[in-house]
C-alpha positions as CSV (number, residue, x, y, z in Angstrom):
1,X,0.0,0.0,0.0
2,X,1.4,3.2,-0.8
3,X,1.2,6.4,1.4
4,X,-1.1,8.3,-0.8
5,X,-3.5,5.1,-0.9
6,X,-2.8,4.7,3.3
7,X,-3.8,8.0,3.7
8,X,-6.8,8.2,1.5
9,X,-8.2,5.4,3.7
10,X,-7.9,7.4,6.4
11,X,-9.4,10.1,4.9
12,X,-12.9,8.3,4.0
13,X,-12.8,6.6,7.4
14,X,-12.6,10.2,9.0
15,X,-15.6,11.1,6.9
16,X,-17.5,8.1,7.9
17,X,-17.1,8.5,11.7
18,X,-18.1,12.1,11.7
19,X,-21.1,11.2,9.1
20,X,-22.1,8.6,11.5
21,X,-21.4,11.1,14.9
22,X,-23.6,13.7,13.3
23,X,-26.4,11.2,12.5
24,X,-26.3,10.6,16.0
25,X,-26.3,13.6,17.6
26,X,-29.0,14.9,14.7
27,X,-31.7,12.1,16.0
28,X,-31.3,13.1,19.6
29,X,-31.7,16.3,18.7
30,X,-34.8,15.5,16.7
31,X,-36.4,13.2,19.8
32,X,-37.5,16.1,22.3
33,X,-39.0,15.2,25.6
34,X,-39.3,17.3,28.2
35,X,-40.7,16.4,31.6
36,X,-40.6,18.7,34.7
37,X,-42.9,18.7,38.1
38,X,-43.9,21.6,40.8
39,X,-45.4,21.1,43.8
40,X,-48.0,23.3,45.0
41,X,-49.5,23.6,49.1
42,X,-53.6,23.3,47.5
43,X,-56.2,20.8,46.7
44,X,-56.3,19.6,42.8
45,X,-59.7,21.4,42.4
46,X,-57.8,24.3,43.7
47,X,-54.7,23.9,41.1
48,X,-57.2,23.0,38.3
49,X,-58.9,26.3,38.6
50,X,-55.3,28.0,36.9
51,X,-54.6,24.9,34.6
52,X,-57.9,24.3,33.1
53,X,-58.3,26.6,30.5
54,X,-56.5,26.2,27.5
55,X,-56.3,30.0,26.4
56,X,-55.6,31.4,29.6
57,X,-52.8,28.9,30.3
58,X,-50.9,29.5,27.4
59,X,-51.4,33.6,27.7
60,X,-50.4,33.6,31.1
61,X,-47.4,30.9,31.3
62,X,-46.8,30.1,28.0
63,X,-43.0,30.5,27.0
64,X,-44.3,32.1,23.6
65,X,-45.5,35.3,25.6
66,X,-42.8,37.4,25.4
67,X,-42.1,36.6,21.4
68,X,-45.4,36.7,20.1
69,X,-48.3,37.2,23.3
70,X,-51.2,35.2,22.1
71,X,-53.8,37.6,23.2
72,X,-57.4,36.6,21.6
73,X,-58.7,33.2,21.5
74,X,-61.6,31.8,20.1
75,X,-62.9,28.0,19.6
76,X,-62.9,26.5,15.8
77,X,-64.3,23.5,16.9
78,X,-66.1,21.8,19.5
79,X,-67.2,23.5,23.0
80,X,-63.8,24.2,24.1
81,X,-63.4,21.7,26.4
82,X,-64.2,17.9,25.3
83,X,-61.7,16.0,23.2
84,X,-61.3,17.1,19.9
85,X,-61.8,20.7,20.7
86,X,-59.6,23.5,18.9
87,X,-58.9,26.8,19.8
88,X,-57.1,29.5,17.5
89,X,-55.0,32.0,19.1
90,X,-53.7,35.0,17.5
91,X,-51.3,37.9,18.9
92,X,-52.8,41.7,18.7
93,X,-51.3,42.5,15.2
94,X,-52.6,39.3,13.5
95,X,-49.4,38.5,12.3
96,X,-48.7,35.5,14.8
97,X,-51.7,32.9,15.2
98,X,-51.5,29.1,16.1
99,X,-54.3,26.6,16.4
100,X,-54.3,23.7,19.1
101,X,-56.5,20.7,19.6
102,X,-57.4,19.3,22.9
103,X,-56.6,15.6,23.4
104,X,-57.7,14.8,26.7
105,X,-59.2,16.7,29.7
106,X,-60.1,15.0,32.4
107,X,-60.9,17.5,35.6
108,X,-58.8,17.9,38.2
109,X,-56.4,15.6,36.9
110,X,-55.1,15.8,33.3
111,X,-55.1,18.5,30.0
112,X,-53.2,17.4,26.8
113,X,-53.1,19.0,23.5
114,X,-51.1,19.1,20.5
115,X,-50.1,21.9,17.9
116,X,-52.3,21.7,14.2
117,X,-50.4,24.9,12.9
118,X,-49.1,28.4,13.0
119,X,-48.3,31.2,11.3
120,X,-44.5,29.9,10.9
121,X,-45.6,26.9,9.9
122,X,-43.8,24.7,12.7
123,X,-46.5,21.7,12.2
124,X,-44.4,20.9,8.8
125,X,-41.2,20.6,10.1
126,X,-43.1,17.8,13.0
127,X,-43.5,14.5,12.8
128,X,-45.7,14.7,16.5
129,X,-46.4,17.1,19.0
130,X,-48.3,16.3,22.7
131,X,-48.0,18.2,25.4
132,X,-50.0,17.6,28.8
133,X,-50.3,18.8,32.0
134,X,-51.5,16.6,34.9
135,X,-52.5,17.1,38.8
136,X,-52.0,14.4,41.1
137,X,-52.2,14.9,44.8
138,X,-49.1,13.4,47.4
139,X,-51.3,14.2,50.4
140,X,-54.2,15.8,51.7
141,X,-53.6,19.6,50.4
142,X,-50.6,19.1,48.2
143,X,-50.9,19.0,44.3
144,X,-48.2,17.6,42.3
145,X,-47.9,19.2,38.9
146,X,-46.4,17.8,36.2
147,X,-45.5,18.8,32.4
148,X,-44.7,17.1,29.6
149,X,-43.9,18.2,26.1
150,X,-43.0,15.6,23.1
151,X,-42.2,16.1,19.5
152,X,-40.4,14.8,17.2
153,X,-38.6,16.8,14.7
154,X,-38.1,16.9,11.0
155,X,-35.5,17.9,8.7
156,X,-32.7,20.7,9.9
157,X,-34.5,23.5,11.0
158,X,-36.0,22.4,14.2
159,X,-32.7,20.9,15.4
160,X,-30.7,23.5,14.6
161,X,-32.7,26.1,16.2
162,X,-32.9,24.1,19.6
163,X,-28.8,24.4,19.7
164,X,-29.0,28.3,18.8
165,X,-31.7,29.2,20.6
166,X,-33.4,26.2,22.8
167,X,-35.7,28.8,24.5
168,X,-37.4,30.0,20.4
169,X,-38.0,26.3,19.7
170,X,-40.0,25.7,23.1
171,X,-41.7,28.6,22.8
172,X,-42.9,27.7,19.3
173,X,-43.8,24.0,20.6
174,X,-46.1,26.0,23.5
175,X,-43.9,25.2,26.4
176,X,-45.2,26.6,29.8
177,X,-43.5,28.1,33.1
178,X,-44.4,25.5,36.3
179,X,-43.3,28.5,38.3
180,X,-44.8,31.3,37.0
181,X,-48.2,28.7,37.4
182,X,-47.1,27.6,41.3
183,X,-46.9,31.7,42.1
184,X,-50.4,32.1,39.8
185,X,-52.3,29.1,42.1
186,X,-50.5,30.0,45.8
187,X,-52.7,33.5,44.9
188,X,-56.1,31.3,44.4
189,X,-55.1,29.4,47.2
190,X,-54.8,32.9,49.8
191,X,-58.0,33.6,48.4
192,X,-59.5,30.4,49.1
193,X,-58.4,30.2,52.8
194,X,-59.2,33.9,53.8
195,X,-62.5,34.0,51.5
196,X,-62.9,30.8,54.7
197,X,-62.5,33.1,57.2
198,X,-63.5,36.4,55.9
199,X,-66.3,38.6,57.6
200,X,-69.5,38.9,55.4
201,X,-68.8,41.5,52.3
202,X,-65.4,40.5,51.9
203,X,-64.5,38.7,48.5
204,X,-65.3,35.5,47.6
205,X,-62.7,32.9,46.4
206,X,-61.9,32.8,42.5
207,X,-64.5,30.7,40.7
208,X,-63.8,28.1,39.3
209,X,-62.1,28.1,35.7
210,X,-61.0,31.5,35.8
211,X,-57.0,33.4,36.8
212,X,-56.6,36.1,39.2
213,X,-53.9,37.5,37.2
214,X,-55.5,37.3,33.6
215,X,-58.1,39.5,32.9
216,X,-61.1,38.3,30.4
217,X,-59.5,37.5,26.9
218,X,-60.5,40.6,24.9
219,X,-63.1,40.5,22.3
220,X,-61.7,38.7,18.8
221,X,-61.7,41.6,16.0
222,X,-64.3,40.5,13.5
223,X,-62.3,41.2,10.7
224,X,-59.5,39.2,11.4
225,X,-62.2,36.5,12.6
226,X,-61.5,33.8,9.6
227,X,-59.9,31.0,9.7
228,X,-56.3,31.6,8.5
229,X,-54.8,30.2,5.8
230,X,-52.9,27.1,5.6
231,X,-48.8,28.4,6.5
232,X,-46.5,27.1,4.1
233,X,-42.6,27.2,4.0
């Protein structure tokens, strides 16, 4: 074998180990799961009053906020709640939108969705998108929280973008804050235990279904009311 033959070889077999390296470290960055828990000092039913809604989670934890606010919601399909349900949320300007199914709801316990589309049309470069949110309770007044977001990836993009900038990607995938919801239910829960010991006229506790910190969701504007157009690359 002569040298220029010897170090051809090694050459090619350079190439193939870093072809193969960067196949690997390209499918674990296309296999996302995220999975992270929060415990909060209230019943379930208290915890579920924050969690359950759909449109008022997402404006008031979701990681997208501060990108692109997702400030009027309003349902496509279904009553809002049961399976099958989806909601389309748009930022003021119109310009950002995103539609979400609900998978599973099941009260005081469990609320999954998944992404249909957006406005940067993320659902093309996935091959599947869940994300839940379930309530399970340790002990008597203690709420474990737990979120879970999974997708799997397609193409470059999407992989690339979690290296660069991990916290764009979640955001666009509808990732949520566990603390920013443990700070927004220890609130309902104050309320709940004074409105128990509160002389008559004082406030009553938050109803159920609704956020102290998140005002109604403001009134859709009519003409921007249509269902959007299908987002292409």
């Amino acid at each position: 074998m002569t040298p220029d033959s010897a170090a051809l070889g090694i050459l090619i077999l350079v190439i193939l180990v870093l072809t193969a390296g960067a196949g690997i470290v390209l499918r674990r960055l296309s296999r996302l799961h995220l999975r992270r828990s929060v415990l909060v000092h209230v019943e379930p039913t208290h915890a579920w009053r924050i969690v359950s809604d759909l449109p008022r989670l997402l404006s008031a934890h979701g990681r997208a906020r501060d990108r692109a606010a997702l400030d009027e919601w309003r349902r496509v399909e279904g009553n809002g709640e049961e399976a099958g349900s989806v909601w389309l949320g748009r930022s003021r300007d119109g310009d950002c939108w995103v539609e979400l199914q609900v998978v599973r709801r099941a009260p005081s316990a469990e609320l999954t969705f998944r992404l249909l589309r957006d406005s940067r049309g993320t659902q093309e470069l996935l091959r599947h998108h869940r994300a839940s949110l379930t309530l399970s309770e340790t002990r008597r007044g203690h709420t474990k929280i737990t979120w879970e977001l999974v997708a799997r990836l397609r193409g470059l993009r999407l992989p690339m973008l979690r290296i660069v900038s991990p916290s764009a990607l979640y955001g666009r995938l509808m990732d949520i804050g566990l603390r920013s919801i443990k700070s927004d239910i220890a609130a309902v829960g104050d309320e709940v235990h004074d409105g128990a010991h509160a002389p008559a006229g004082a406030a009553a506790p938050v109803p159920a279904g609704t956020s102290p910190t998140m005002p109604p969701s403001p009134p859709i504007d009519p003409s921007r009311s249509a269902r959007p157009p299908k987002a292409t690359l």
